[in-house]
C-alpha positions as CSV (number, residue, x, y, z in Angstrom):
1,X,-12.7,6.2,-20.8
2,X,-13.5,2.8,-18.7
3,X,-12.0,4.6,-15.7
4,X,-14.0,7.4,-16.1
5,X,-17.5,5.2,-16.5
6,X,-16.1,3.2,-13.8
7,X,-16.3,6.5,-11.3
8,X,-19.7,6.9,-12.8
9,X,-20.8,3.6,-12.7
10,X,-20.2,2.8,-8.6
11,X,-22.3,5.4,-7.8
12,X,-25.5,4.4,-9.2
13,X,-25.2,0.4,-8.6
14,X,-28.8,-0.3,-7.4
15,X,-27.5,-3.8,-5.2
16,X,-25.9,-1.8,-2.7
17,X,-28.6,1.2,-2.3
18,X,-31.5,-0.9,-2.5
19,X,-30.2,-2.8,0.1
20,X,-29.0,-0.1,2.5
21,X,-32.7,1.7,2.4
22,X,-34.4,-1.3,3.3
23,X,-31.9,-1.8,5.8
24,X,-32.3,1.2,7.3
25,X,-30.3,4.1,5.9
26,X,-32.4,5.5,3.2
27,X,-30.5,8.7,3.5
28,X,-28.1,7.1,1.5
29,X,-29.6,8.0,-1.7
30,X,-28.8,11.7,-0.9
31,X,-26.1,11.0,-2.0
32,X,-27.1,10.5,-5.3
33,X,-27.9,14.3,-6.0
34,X,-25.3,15.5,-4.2
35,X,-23.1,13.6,-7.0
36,X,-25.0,14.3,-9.5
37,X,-24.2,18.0,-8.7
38,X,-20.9,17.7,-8.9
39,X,-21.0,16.0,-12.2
40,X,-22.8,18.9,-13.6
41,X,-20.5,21.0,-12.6
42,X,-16.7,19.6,-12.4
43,X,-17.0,16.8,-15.8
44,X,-17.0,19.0,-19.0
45,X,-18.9,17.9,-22.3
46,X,-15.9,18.3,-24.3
47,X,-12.2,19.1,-24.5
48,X,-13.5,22.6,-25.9
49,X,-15.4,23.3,-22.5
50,X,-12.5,22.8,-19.8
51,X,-12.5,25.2,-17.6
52,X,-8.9,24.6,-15.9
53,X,-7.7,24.9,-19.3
54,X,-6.3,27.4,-21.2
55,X,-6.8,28.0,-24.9
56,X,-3.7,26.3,-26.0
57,X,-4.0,23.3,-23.9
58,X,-7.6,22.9,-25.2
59,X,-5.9,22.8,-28.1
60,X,-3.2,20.3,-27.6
61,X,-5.6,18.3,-26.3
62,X,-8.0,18.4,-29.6
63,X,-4.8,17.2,-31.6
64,X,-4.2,14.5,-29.1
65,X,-7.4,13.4,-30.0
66,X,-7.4,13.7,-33.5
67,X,-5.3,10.3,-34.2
68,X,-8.3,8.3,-33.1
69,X,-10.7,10.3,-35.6
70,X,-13.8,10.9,-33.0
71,X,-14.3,14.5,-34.1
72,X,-15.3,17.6,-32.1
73,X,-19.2,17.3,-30.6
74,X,-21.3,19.2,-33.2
75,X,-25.1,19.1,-31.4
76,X,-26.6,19.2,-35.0
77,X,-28.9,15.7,-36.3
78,X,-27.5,14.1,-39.4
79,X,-29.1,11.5,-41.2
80,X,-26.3,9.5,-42.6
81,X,-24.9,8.9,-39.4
82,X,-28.1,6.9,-38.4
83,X,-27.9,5.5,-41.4
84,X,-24.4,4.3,-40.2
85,X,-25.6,3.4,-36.9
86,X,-28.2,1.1,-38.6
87,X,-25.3,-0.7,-41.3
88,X,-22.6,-0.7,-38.6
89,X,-22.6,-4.7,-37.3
90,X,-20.4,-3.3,-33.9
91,X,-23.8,-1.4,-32.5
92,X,-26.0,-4.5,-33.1
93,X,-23.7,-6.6,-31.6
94,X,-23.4,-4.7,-28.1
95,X,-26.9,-4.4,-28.4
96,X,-27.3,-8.1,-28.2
97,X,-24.8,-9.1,-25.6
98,X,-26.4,-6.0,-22.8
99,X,-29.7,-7.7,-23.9
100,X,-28.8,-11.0,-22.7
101,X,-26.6,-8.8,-19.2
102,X,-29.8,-7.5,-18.4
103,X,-31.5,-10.9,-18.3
104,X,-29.3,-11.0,-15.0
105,X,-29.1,-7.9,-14.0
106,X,-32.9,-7.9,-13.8
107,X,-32.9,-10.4,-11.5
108,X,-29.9,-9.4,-9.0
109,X,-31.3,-5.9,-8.9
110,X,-34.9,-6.6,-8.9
111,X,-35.1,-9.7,-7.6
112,X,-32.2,-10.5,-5.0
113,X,-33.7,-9.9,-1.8
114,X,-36.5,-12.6,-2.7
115,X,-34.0,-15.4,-4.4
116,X,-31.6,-14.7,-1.1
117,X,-34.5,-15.6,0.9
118,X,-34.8,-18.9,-0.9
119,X,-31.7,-20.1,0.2
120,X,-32.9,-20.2,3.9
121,X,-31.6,-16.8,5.3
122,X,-33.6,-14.3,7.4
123,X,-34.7,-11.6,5.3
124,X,-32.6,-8.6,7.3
125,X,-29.8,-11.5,6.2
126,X,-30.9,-11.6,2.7
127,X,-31.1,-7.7,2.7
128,X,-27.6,-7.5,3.5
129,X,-26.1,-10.4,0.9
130,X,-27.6,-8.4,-1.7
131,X,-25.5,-5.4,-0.5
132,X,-22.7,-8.1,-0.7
133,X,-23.4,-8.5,-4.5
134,X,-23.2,-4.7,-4.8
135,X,-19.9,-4.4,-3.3
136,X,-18.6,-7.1,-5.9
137,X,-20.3,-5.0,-8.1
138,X,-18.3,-2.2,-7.1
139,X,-14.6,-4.4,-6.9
140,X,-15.2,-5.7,-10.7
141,X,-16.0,-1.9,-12.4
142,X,-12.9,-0.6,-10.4
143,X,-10.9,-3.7,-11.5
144,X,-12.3,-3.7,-14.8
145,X,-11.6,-0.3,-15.3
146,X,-8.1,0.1,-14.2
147,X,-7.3,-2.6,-16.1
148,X,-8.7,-1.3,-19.6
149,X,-7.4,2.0,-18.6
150,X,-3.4,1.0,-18.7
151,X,-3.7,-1.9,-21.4
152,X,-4.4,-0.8,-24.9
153,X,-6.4,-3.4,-26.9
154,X,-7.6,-5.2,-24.0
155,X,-11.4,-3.7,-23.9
156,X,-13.3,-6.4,-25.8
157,X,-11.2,-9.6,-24.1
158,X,-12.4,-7.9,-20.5
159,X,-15.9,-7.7,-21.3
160,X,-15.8,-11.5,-22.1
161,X,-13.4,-12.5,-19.0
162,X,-15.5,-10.5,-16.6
163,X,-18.6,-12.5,-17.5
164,X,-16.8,-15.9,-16.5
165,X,-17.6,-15.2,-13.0
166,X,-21.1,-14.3,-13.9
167,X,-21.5,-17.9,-15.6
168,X,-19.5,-19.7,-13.2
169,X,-22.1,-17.9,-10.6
170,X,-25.0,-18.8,-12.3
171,X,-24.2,-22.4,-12.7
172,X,-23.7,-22.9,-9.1
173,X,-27.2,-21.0,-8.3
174,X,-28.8,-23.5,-10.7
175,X,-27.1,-26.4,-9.9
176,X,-26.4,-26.3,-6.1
177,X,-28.8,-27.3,-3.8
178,X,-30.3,-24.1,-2.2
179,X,-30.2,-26.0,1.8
180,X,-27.6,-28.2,2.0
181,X,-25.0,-26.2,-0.4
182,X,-26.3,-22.9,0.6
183,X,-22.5,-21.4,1.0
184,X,-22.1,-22.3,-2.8
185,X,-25.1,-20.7,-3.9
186,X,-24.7,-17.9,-2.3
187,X,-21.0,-17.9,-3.3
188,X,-22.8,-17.9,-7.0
189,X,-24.9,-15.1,-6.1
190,X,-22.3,-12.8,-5.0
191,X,-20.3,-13.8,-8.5
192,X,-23.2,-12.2,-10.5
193,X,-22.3,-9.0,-9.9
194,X,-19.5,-8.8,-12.2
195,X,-22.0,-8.9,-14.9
196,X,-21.8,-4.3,-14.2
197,X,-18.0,-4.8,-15.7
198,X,-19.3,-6.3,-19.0
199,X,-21.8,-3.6,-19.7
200,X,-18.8,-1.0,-18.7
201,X,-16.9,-2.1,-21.2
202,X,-19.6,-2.1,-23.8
203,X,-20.3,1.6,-23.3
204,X,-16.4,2.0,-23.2
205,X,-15.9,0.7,-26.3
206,X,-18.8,2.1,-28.4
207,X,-17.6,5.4,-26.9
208,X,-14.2,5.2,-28.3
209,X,-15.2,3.6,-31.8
210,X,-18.1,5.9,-32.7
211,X,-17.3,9.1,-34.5
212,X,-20.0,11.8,-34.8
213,X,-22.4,13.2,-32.4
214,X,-25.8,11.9,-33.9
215,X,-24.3,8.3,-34.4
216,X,-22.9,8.4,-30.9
217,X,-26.3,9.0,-29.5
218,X,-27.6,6.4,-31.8
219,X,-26.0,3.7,-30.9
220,X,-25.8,4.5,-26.9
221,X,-30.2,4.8,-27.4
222,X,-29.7,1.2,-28.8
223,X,-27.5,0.1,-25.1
């Protein structure tokens, strides 16, 4: 599961995108649909749908899946599953730590061009740090995702080590003087990007504790 949304997940990282089409290479987004194509057609929606599957390895892979309890997707609303969703602490929880991610997301992704700027560089310079941040983007969901991917248990204890960076970053933007330490805050910059990691995980692990399709899409309309 994090592997998968890691996959996902680089493809759709704003920091490097942004930057690239106001560097130059808008075509880049082309990419985008061209992905999103092949997502349509290769990913399936459930272990039911496989195509390279036959019918008794769908079913092998159903019982695999039946230790962990998620049940098979049943596209029908049920009102005690909200009702879960609403009483369950786990949902309100995630819900609070990507509230606080996207207070720096928001300004990495919306803002890094113009804070960049601010620490002195030329803004075809500032253009390309931000791409920069998007590559470390990039490096902490494949690390990330490796990682939760061959250690069992580890999902929770990764989505608070890969926001260390992300405060060690943002105390060295703060703190450092923006001219004559501009290596260090730029250094901090670049560190906010595994901030994409923790919000990974968050998706990874409401995805693999959620039972039931209503609840699921709950609780990932609450993220």
């Amino acid at each position: 599961m994090p592997l998968m949304i890691t996959l996902i997940m680089q493809y759709i990282d704003k920091a490097i995108l942004n930057g690239a089409a106001q560097f130059g290479m808008s075509r880049t987004y082309t990419f985008i649909i061209l992905w999103g194509v092949f997502v349509v057609f290769a990913l399936p929606d459930s272990q039911i749908t496989v195509r390279f599957l036959s019918d008794r390895e769908k079913i092998v892979a159903v019982e695999r899946m039946r230790s962990e309890q998620p049940g098979i997707e049943k596209k029908k609303f049920k009102l005690y599953q909200v009702k879960e969703g609403l009483v369950d602490p786990k949902p309100w929880i995630m819900f609070g730590t990507t509230f606080c991610i996207h207070f720096v997301n928001g300004s990495v992704s919306g803002f890094g061009s113009i804070i960049t700027r601010r620490f002195g560089y030329s803004h075809l310079k500032a253009i390309l740090l931000v791409g920069a941040t998007g590559a470390s983007v990039v490096v902490s969901l494949i690390i990330a995702g490796l990682t939760g991917t061959h250690f069992r248990n580890v999902r929770t204890i990764l989505m608070a080590v890969v926001e260390i960076p992300v405060i060690i970053g943002s105390l060295l933007v703060w703190k450092k003087d923006w001219v004559t330490s501009r290596g260090a805050a730029i250094a901090g910059f670049i560190c906010l990007g595994s901030l994409a990691a923790a919000y990974m995980m968050i998706l990874a692990i409401l995805g693999a504790n959620t039972a039931g399709h209503t609840k699921k899409a709950f609780t990932s309309g609450l993220i």
